[in-house]
C-alpha positions in Angstrom: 0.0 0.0 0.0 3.0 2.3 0.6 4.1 2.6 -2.9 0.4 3.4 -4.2 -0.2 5.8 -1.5 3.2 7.5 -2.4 1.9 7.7 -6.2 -1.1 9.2 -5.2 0.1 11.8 -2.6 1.3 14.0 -5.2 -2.2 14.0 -6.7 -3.4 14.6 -3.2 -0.7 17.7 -2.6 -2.0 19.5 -5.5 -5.5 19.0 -4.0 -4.1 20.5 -1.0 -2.2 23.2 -2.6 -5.2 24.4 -4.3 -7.3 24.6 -0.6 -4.3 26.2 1.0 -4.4 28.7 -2.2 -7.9 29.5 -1.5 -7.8 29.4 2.1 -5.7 32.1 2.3 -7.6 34.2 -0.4 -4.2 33.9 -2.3 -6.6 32.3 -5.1 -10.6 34.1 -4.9 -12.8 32.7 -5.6 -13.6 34.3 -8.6 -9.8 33.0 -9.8 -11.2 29.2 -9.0 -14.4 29.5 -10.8 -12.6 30.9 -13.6 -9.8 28.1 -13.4 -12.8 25.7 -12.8 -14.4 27.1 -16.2 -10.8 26.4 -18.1 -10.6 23.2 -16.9 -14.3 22.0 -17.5 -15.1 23.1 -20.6 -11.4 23.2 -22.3 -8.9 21.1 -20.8 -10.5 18.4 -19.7 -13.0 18.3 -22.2 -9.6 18.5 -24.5 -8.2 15.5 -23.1 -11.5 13.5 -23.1 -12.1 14.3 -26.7 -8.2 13.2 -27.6 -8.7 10.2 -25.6 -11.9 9.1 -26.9 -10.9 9.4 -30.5 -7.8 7.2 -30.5 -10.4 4.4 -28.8 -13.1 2.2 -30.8 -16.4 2.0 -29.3 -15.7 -1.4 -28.4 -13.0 -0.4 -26.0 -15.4 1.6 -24.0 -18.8 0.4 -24.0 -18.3 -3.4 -22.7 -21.9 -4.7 -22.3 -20.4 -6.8 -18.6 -18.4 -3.6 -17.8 -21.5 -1.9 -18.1 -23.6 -3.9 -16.0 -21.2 -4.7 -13.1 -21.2 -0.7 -12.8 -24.7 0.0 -13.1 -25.6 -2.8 -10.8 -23.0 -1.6 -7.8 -23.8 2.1 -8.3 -27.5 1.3 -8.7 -27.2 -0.5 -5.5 -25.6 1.9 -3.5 -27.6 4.4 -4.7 -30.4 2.6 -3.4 -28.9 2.7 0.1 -28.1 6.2 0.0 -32.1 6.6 -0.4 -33.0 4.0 2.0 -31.1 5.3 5.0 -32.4 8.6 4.2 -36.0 7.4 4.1 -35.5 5.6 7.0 -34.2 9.2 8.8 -37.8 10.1 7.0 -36.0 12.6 4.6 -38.2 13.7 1.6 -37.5 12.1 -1.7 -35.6 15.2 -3.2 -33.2 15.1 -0.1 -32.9 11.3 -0.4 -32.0 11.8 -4.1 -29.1 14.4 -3.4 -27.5 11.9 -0.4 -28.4 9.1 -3.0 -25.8 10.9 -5.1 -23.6 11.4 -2.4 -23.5 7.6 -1.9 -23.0 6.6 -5.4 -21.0 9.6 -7.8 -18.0 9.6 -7.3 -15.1 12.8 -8.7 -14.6 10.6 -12.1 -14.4 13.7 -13.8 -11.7 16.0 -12.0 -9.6 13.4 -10.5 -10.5 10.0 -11.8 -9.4 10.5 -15.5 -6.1 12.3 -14.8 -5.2 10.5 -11.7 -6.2 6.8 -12.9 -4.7 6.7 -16.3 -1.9 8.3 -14.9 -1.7 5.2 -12.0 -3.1 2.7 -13.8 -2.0 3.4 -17.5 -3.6 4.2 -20.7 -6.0 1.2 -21.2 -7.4 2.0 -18.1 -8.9 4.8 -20.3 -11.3 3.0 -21.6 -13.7 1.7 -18.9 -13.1 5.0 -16.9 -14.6 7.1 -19.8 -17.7 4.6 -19.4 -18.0 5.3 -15.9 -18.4 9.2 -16.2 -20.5 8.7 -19.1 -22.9 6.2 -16.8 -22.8 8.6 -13.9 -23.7 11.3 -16.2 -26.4 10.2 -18.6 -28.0 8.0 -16.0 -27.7 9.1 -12.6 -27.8 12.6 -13.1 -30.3 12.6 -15.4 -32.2 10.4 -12.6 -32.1 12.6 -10.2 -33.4 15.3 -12.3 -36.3 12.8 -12.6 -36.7 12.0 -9.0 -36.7 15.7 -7.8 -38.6 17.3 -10.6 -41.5 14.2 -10.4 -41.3 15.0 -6.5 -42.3 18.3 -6.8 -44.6 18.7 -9.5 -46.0 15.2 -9.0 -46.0 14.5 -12.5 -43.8 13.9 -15.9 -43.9 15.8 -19.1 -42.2 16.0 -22.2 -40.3 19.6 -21.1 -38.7 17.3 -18.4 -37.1 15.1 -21.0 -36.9 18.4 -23.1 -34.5 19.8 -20.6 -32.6 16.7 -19.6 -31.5 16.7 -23.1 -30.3 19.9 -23.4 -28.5 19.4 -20.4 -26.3 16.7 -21.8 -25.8 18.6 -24.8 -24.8 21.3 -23.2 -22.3 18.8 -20.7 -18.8 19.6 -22.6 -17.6 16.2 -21.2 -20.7 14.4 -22.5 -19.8 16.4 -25.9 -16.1 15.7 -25.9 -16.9 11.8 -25.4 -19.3 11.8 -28.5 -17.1 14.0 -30.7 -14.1 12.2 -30.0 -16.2 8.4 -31.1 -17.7 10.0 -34.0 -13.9 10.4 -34.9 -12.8 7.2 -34.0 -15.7 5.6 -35.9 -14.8 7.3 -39.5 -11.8 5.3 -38.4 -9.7 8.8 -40.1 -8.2 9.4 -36.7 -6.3 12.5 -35.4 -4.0 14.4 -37.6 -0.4 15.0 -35.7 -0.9 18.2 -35.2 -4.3 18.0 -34.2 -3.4 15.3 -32.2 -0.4 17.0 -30.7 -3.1 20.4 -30.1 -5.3 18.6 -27.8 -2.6 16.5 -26.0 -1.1 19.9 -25.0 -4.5 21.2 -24.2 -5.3 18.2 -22.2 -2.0 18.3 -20.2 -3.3 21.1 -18.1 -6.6 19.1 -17.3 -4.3 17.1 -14.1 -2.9 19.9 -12.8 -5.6 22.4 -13.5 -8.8 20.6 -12.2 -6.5 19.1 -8.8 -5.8 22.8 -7.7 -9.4 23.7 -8.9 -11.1 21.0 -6.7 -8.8 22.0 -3.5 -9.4 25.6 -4.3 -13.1 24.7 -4.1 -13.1 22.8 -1.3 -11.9 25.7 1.1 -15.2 27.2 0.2 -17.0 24.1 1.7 -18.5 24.2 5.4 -18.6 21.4 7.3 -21.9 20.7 8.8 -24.4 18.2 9.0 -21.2 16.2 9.8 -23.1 12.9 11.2 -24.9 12.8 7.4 -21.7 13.6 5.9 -19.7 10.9 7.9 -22.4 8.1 6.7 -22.3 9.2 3.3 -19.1 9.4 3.1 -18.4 6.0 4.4 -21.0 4.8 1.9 -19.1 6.5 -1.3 -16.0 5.1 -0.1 -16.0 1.9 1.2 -19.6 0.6 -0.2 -19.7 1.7 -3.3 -16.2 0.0 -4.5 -17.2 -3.0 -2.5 -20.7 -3.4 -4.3 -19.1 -2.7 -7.6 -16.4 -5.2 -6.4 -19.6 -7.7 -6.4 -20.6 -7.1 -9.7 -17.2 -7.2 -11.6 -16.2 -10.2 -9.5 -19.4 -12.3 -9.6 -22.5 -11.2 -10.9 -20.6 -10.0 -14.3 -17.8 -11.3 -13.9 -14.5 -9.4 -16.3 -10.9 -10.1 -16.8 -8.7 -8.7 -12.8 -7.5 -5.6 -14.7 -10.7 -4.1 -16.0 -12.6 -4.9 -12.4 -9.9 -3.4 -10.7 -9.9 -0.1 -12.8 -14.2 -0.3 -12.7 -13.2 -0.8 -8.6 -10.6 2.2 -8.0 -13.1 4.6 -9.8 -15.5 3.9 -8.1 -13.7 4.3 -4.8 -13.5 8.0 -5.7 -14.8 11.0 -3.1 -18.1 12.5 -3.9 -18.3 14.3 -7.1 -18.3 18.3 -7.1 -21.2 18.5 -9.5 -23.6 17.3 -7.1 -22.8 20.2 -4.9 -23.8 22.2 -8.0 -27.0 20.0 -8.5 -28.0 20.7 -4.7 -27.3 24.5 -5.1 -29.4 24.4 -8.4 -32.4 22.5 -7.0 -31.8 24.0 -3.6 -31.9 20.4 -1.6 -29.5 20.3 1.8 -26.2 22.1 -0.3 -24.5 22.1 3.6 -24.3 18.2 4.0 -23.2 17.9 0.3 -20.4 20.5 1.0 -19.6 18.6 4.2 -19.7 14.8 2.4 -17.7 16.2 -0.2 -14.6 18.0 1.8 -15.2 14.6 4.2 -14.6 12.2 1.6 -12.0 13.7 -0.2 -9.7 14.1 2.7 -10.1 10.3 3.8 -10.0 9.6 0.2 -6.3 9.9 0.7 -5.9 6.7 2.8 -9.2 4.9 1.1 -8.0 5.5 -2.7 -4.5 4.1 -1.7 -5.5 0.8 0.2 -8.6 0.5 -2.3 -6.3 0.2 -5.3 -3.1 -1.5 -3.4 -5.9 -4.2 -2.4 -7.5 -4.1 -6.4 -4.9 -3.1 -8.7 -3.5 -6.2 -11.3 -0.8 -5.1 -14.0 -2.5 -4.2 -17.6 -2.7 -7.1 -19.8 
């Protein structure tokens, strides 16, 4: 475990750059929301798109892969809204701490940090998680809170869920870069040596960015926060461990990649999502500055304990 955590403390060390940054208003908050935009919506999406279009389909979308995700994230996000009914929470606040549960930071950290520790074809099955966490389960609890409060489904709900993917630049950057790969054309060099460079910044860029954000986080609600954060960390990977393992069973170096992303702290966005629909914003702030900081010891024994050599 010593040698993993020592690979991933740098990782972690730009996180906490970024928060000391912040903290002490060296970065404003105005810088990180800028240096968030850069990342979202050009370096990241940069490196997603480059990634994506020197993949096949094929390389992504595994059918098993799929299934052992959807099952173990379905799962946990079932727990996440169970214990909250059980607390009697309403169904939009069991729906945020559902995500809490169940989304983890693929976006910001898994993609840079994973391929980095993992290696290249560890690509593949982390682009299908992000796309599964955001076509699905975002697009869920859009469905859950919206049907919650207006009691009913129309066709301007599904009207707005799509433009909200379309207007996702990772969701765009994944279907761009397969609409490349499947002409089969590829990249040209220099096109290909454009977006590498662009992409490049994504690691360093969107680890400061999420430390920079987290030192606008308060940390209340910490009981909630605690359980959901235990749940993201240690139950999600271990229920996605089930269905890569057993229930759809893959080759050790796919299920361990599927495992460590899914071991990831609670995503940022859902902070965003609980700002937007105004549903308990404190205890997603706390699960999210919560998890990330014992994500430095849970990431490390997670993929020490998972992690197989690439085929």
């Amino acid at each position: 475990m010593l040698a993993i955590f020592l690979k991933t403390l740098p990782f972690f060390g730009l996180i906490g750059l970024g928060y000391g940054a912040a903290r002490t208003r060296f970065f404003s908050p105005e810088a990180t929301a800028h240096l968030t935009k850069f990342v979202f919506y050009f370096a990241l999406s940069a490196m997603l798109f480059r990634f994506s279009a020197n993949l096949t389909i094929d390389e992504i979308f595994d059918p098993k892969l799929a299934s052992a995700y959807l099952w173990g994230t379905t799962f946990a996000y079932a727990i996440g809204m169970g214990v909250a009914f059980w607390r009697r929470q309403d169904a939009c606040t069991a729906a945020i701490e559902a995500q809490c549960a169940a989304i983890g930071n693929t976006g910001f950290l898994g993609v840079p940090m994973l391929a980095l520790l993992l290696g290249q074809e560890a690509v593949g099955p982390i682009i299908l998680v992000l796309s599964i966490d955001l076509i699905v389960f975002s697009s869920a609890l859009t469905l859950i809170v919206t049907g919650a409060r207006e009691g009913t489904m129309s066709l301007r709900v599904f009207r707005n869920l799509g433009i909200g993917l379309l207007k996702n630049p990772m969701v765009v950057s994944i279907a761009l870069g397969l609409g490349v790969s499947a002409t089969g054309l590829g990249l040209h060099d220099v096109l290909d040596s454009f977006f590498a460079t662009l992409g490049a910044a994504a690691t360093p860029g969107a680890l400061f960015a999420i430390g920079a954000s987290l030192a606008g986080k308060s940390a209340e609600k910490l009981q909630v926060a605690a359980w959901l954060s235990f749940a993201k960390l240690i139950l999600h990977p271990l229920f996605v461990a089930i269905g890569v393992y057993i229930l759809f069973p893959v080759d050790a170096y796919r299920a361990s990649v599927l495992i460590a992303a899914a071991s990831l702290p609670v995503a940022g966005n859902v902070f965003i999502l609980a700002q937007h629909y105004g549903v308990a914003p404190q205890r997603v702030s706390a699960s999210i500055l919560i998890s990330t900081a014992a994500s430095i010891v849970t990431v490390s024994a997670i993929i020490a304990a998972v992690a197989v050599q690439a085929p």
